[in-house]
N, C-alpha and C positions, 0 to 999 in steps of 0.2 A: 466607507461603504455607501453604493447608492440602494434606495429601496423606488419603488415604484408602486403607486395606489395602481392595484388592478383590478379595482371592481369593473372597471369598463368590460372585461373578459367574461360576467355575466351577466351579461345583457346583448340584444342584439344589436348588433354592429349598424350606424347609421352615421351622420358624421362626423361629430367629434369623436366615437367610438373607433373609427378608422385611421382618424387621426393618431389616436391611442397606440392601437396595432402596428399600424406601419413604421410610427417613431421607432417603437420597441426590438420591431424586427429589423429595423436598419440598424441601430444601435448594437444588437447581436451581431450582428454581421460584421461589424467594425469591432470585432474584440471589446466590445465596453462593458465590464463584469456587471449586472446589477440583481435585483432580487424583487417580483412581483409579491408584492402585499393581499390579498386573497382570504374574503369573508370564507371561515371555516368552514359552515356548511354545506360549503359548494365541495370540500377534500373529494368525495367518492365518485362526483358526479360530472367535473369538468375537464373537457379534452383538454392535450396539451400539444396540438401536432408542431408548433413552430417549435418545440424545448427550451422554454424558457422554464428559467430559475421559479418556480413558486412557494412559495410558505403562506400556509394558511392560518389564520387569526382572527380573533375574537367571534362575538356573537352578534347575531342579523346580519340585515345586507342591504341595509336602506340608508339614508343622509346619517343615520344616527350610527350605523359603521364605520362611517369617516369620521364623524365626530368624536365620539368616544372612542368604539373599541381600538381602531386606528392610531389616532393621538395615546392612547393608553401604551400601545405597543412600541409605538413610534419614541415615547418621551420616556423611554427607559430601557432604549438603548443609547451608545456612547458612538459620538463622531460620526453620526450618520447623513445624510440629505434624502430628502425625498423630494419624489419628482410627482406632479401630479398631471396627465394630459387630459384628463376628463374631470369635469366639477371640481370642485376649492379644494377639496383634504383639509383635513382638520384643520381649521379658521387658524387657531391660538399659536399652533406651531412654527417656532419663528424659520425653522433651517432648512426652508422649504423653496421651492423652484412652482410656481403653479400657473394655470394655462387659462385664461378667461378668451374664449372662444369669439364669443360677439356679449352687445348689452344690450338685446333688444326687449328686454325687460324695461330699461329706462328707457328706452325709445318710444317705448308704447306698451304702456302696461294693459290696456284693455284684451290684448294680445292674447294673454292666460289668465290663470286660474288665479283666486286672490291668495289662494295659499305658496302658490308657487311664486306669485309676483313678491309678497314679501317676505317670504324666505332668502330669495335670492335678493334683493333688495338691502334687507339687514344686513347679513352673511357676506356679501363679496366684497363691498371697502373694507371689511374688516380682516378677509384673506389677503387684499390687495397690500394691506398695510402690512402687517406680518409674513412678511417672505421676504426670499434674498433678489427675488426676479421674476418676470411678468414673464409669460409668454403669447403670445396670440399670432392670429394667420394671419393677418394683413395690416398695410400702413392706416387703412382705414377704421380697422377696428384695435388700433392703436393711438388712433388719433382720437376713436369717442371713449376708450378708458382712460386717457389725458384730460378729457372734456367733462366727463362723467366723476371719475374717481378723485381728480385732481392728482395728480402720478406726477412725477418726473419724467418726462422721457426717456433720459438712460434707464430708468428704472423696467424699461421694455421691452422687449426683444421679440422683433417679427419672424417668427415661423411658417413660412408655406404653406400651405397642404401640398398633395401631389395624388397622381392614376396611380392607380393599383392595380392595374390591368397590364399584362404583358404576353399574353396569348400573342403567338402571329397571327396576323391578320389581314384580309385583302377584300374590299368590300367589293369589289368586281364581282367574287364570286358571292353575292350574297344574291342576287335577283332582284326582284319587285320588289320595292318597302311600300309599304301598305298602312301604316298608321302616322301619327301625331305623337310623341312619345313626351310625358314627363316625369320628372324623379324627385320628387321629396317627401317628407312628412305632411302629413295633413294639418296644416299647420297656418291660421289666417296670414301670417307675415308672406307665405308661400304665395297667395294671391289665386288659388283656383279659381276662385269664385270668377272673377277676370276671363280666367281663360279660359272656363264655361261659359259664358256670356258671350267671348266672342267667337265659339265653337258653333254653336246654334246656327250663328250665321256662314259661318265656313263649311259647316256641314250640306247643307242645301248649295254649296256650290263644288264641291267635290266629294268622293266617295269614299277617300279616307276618314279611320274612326279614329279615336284619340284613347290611347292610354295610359293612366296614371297610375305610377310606384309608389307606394308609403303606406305607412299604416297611421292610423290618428292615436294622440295619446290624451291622456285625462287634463293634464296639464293647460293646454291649450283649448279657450275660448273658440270652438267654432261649429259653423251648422253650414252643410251645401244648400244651396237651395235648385233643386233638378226639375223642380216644375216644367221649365221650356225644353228640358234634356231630353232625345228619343234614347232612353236604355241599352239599345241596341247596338248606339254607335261612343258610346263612352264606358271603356271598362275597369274597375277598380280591382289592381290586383293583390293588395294589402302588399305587408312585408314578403321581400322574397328572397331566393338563393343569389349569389354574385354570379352564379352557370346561368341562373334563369335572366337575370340584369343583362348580363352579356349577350344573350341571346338575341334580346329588346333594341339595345343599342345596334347592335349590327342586322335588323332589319327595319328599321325605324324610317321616313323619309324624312323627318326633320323633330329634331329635338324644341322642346319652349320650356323655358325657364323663366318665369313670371314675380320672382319675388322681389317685397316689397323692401325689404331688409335683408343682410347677409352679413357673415363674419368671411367670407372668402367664397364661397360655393364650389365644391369637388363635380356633381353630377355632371355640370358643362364641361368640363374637363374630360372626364370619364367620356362624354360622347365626342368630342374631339379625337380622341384617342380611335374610337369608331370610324374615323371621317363621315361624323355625322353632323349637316348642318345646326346649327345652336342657335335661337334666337331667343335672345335675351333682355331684361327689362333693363331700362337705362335709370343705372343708379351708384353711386360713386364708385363702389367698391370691384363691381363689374368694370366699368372705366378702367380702372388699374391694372385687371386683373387679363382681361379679355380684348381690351380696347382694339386689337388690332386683327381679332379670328372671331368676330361676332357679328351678327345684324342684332342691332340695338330696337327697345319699342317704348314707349309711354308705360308706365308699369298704371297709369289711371284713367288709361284709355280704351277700352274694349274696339272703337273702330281701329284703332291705332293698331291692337296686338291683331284684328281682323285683317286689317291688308296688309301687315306685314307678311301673315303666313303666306297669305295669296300669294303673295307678290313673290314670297321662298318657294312653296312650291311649283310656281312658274318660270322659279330658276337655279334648281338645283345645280345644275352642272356647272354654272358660273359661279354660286358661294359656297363650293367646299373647297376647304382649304388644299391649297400646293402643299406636296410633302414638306416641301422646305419649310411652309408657316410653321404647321402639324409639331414638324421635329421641333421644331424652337420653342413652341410655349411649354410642349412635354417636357423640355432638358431642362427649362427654366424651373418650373412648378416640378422636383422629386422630393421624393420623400429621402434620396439619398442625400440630394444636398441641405435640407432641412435638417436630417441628422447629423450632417459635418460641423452647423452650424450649433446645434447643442452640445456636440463634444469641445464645441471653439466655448464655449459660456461654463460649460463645466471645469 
């Protein structure tokens, strides 16, 4: 029997959360029986519209539901595996399959919070060691939990991400795009502060405003500083719906993705999908990932991320990608073949 930690189902979807999701819904999809693990007190309250299998168990719904009530449930049943796509699941439990995202924790602890820096800090070699198999998005965040954890490399197994997005779509018919659009957490490894800095100056030489997707959490170490910012032309629109996302995307003139670190990054993807130009910070994992549907920038350069916009949106029509790119890095990066590749490991 497989089970699955589904705490990721309450909380809002970001992106290892989506990660989550999609695994699971492809995996339905392919006939693969399994059973979402599900803090009790959510029984009365949480939608199920994909129909997945849930049982719900133990009490809370914070680290300390994976830890205990989880492992409690988990280690007293017979012959089972779990599967974890978001956070460790119980550390001790050895018949376990678990997903370590990125480690930008060990990258740069200044990053977050001390209490989250060493939690996950203690806790992950000790997941990493105790399970049957690693999963992570990319070769690169496979190569620094090699680097980090000391692992075996078979002991790895790279999973994709993939768009989630399958609306039709033709951005012909969208009209004017009018903003600067970016999509992450508030988050310093994410690099705003960058692309505020060189907004200031982008600003004063076009009309477009710039807006940014995420919400910030307690976790993370960080303060904007909007001092030089006119309010007016920078808008924060916290968390939002995937109707309201898609909305952003398909009127955007060009997407920036400024971060300093990544375990794979979905949102360029996701504007891709858009045929929305992407310009992105030049740093390994993009390399891999994008190398060939992006304008790359200095992720430590604010003149750098400054003329590169200029310089995009004085040539839209020339960098967005041919269908042909489009279709290729989407077929490459699904969430279908990602789950062919776990049903290949299970």
């Amino acid at each position: 029997m497989i089970y699955i930690n589904g705490r990721f189902l309450t909380q809002s979807i970001t992106g290892v959360g989506r990660f989550a999701l999609e695994i699971c819904k492809s995996l339905l999809s392919r006939g693969i029986e399994f059973t979402l693990l599900v803090p009790r007190k959510y029984q009365n309250v949480l939608e199920n519209p994909n129909g997945f299998n849930i049982k719900f168990v133990g009490l809370g719904d914070s680290h300390i539901w994976e830890q205990v009530s989880l492992w409690w449930f988990i280690s007293r049943q017979k012959d089972v595996l779990l599967l974890s796509f978001t956070g460790l699941g119980p550390v001790f439990y050895k018949n376990k399959i678990t997903t370590i995202h990125d480690l930008s924790f060990f990258h740069e602890p200044k990053w977050f919070s001390k209490g989250y820096y060493y939690f996950y800090k203690f806790f992950t070699p000790i997941a990493a060691k105790y399970c049957r198999q690693i999963l992570t998005v990319s070769e690169f965040s496979k190569a620094e939990i090699i680097k980090y954890l000391n692992i075996n490399p078979g002991h790895v197994t790279v999973v994709y991400n993939g768009n989630s997005f399958t609306e039709s779509y033709d951005k012909r018919n969208d009209g004017d795009k009018r903003f600067i659009l970016g999509v992450s957490s508030l988050d310093p490894r994410k690099n705003h502060q960058l692309l505020l800095k060189a907004f200031v100056e982008v600003s004063k030489k076009t009309d477009l405003d710039l807006v940014l997707v995420g919400k910030a959490e307690k976790h993370f170490n960080f303060d904007f500083n909007m001092s030089e910012i006119d309010p007016a032309r920078v808008h924060f629109t916290g968390y939002i719906s995937d109707a309201e996302l898609r909305k952003l995307y398909r009127k955007a003139s060009l997407f920036v993705y400024p971060s300093l670190y990544e375990g794979f990054g979905i949102p360029p993807l996701e504007a891709i999908y858009y045929r929305c130009p992407i310009l992105i910070s030049d740093i390994p994992v993009f390399q891999e990932i994008f190398h060939e549907s992006a304008i790359f920038f200095d992720p430590q350069s604010a003149a750098d991320l400054e003329q590169k916009i200029l310089l995009c949106l004085n040539n839209l029509d020339k960098i967005i990608l041919s269908d042909e790119q489009r279709d290729f890095i989407l077929e490459k990066f699904s969430w279908g073949k990602s789950a062919l590749k776990i049903i290949e490991l299970l």
